[in-house]
N, C-alpha and C positions, 0 to 999 in steps of 0.2 A: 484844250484838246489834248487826249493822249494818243500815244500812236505804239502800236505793237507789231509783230510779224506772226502770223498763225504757220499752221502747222507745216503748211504749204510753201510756207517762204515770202508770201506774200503781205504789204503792210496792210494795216486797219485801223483807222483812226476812230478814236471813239470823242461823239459829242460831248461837253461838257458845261456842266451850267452852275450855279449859287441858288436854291429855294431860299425861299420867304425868311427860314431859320439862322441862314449861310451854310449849308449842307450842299456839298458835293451833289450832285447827280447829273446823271447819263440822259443824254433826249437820244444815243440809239450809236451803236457802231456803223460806221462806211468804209468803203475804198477807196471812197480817194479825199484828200483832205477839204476838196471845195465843200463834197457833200457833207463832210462833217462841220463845216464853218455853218453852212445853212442851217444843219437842226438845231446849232447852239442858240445863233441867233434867233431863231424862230421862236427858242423855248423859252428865251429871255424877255421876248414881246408878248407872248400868253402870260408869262408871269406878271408883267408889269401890269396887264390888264386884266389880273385878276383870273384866269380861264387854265388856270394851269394846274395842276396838284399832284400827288405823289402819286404812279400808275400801281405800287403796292395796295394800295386800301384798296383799289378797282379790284382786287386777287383775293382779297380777302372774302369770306363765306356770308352768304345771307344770313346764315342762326348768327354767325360772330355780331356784322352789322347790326341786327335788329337787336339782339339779347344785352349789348356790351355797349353800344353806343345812343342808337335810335329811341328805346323803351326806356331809359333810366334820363336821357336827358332830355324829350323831347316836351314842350309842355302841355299839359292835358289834364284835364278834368280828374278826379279823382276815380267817378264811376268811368269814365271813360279808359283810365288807363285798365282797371280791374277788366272792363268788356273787351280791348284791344285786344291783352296776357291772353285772354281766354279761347279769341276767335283766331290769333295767330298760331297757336299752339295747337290748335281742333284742324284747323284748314289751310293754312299756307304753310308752316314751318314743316310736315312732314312733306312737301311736294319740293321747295326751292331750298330747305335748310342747307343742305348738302351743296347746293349750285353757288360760284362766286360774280359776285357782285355783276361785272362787264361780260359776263358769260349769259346773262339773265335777256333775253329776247322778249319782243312783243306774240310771238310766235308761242312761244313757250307758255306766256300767261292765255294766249288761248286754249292749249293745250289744257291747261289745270281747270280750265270756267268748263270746259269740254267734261274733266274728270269729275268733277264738283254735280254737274248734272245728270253723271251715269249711275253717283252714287245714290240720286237722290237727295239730295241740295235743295231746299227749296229757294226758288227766285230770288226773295227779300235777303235769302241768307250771302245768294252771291253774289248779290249785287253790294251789300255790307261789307262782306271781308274782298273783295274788290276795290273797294274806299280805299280800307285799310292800306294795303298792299301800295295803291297811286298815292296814298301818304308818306309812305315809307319813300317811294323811288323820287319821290317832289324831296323830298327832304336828302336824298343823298345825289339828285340831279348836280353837277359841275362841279362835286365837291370829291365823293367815290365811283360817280360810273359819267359820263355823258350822252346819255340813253335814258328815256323815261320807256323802262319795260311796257306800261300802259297804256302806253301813247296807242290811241285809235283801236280798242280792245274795247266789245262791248260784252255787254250779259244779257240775260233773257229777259224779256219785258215781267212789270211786276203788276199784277193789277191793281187798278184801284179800288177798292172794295166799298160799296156805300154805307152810311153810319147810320145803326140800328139805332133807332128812337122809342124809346118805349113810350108808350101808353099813359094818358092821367089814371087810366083803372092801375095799371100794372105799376106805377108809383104810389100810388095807395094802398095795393097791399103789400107793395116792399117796405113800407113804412110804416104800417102796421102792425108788420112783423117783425119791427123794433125792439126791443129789449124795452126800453124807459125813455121819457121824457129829455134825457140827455144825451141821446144818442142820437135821437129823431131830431133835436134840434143841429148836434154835429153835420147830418147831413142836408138839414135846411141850409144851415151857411155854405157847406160846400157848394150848393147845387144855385144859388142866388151870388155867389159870390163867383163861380166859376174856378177858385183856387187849386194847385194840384195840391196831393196830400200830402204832400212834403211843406210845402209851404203852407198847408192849414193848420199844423201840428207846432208848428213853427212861431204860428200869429200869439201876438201876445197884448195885455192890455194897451200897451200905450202907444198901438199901432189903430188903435179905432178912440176915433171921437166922436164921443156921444151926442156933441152940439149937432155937428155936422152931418154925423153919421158917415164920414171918410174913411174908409178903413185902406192901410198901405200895405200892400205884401211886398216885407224887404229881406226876406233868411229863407229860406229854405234846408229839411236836413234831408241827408240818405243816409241808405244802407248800406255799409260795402263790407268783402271780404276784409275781416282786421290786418291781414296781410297787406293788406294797400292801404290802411287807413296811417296818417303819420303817427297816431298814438296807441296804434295795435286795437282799436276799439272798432265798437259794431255800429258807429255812428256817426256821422260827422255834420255837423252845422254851416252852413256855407252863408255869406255875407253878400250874399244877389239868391235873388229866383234862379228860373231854370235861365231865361232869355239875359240874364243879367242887368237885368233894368226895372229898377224898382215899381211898382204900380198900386195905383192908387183908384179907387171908385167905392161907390156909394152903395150904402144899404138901405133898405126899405126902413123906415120907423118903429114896422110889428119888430123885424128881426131883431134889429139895437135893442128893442127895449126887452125880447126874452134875454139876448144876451147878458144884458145889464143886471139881469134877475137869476141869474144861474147859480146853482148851489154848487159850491168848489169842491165838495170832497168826492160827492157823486160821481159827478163826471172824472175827476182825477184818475178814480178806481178803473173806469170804463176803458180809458183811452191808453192806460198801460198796460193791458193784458195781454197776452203774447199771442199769438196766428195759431201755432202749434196746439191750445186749447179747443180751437175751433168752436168759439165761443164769446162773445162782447162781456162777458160778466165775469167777477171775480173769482177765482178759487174758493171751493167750499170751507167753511171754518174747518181746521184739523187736518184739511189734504196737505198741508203746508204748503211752501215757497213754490211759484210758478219756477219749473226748470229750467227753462230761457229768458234771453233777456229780452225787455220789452221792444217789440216792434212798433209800435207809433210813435213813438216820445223817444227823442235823445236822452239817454241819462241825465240826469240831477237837471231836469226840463219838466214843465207843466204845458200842456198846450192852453189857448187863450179860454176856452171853456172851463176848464177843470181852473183858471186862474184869476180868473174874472172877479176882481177887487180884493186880490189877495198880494198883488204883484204893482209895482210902478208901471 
């Protein structure tokens, strides 16, 4: 405890305690020294159980928090941190940047869900960076603030929308309208195998056997900004699917055995050709190098099509 006289003549003893570190700190000045015996103690029993933490970070700014501690160290998917950066920066950081931590009310995040829909918001989007935001205050809950801003704040209902089912006509002449025989089968296997196209780009020989006709979906790639990628690139190979749990099922016989039959160079040409052609087929002789980098295939990558008995 220290004790002073303010301006008045009167004493003020100020609480004193040891943090986690053995740092000095104050639980708060009184007048008279009983009350300053209590806050000390008091602040030494939160610490001991853990509930206590320096009231500065509580002071600090929502951009400091999010940009300098929450986004750099928090763990998250790769495309995930890239969609976070994006949706924080679009929608919440220009509303709370400015506001500090223990200042941030449930009141207030109604206020913004409120702003978000005058703008013209769509549902899904505030319901989304709404996650985001109950992420952030779950992850600085007891630690910078003791308030989950979130807490009992809803959004506007999001509809369910039913799943349009095309047609056996209207897949026939999507199929039709196929480029070649390697194309048409790429979307047989998708559409029989259920795969996303991360993970069909991904499949490789020695992920189907032909006895069995077992085929595993275990990699999946994406695409992110190279700014988020660890090796500055437009791609990244990931070592699970989406759900992280490798999977495993059965192909029809017809499709193993086109597959087993597939000319490698063909399909190789087909499945690197970049979006921006708007086009399945390869550059003309003499227009030279596609401009961009390939969208379906990870660099120095063949998908199991284009590799089928060229690869282990």
């Amino acid at each position: 405890m220290k004790e002073r006289v303010d301006r008045n003549g009167s004493p003020r003893y100020t609480a004193c305690y040891l943090d986690v570190r053995g740092a000095l700190r104050s639980a708060g000045t009184y007048s008279s020294k009983k009350a300053a015996n209590k806050a000390w103690q008091k602040a030494e029993t939160k610490l001991a159980e853990g509930r206590l933490n320096d009231p500065r970070r509580g002071r600090q700014t929502f951009r400091r928090y999010v940009t300098e501690e929450w986004l750099p160290n928090h763990v998250m998917e790769v495309t995930t941190r890239e969609a976070y950066t994006y949706q924080i920066g679009k929608h919440i950081m220009p509303w709370f940047g400015a506001m500090r931590m223990n200042e941030i009310m449930p009141a207030h995040v109604r206020e913004w869900v409120t702003d978000l829909q005058a703008k013209g918001v769509s549902a899904a989007s505030i319901q989304k960076v709404r996650f985001i935001l109950s992420a952030i205050f779950t992850s600085a809950l007891d630690d910078v603030t003791f308030l989950h801003a979130c807490k009992g704040v809803k959004t506007p209902t999001v509809p369910r929308k039913p799943l349009k089912i095309i047609t056996p006509e209207q897949f026939d002449a999507i199929y039709a309208a196929l480029p070649d025989p390697a194309m048409q089968l790429l979307v047989e296997t998708d559409i029989e195998s259920g795969l996303r196209w991360g993970e069909l780009t991904e499949f490789r020989v020695r992920d189907l056997d032909p006895v069995t006709r077992i085929m595993t979906a275990s990699r999946a790639v994406v695409q992110v900004d190279p700014k988020f990628h660890p090796s500055g690139q437009r791609f990244l190979v990931k070592q699970y699917p989406k759900d992280r749990e490798s999977r495993r099922l059965k192909l029809s016989r017809q499709l193993t055995t086109k597959l087993a039959r597939t000319s490698p160079p063909r399909i190789s040409a087909r499945m690197t050709c970049c979006s921006p052609c708007r086009s399945l087929t390869p550059p003309l002789p003499g227009s030279g190098p596609c401009p961009t980098p390939p969208r379906w295939a990870s660099p120095g990558r063949t998908p199991l099509a284009a590799s089928t008995g060229t690869r282990p």
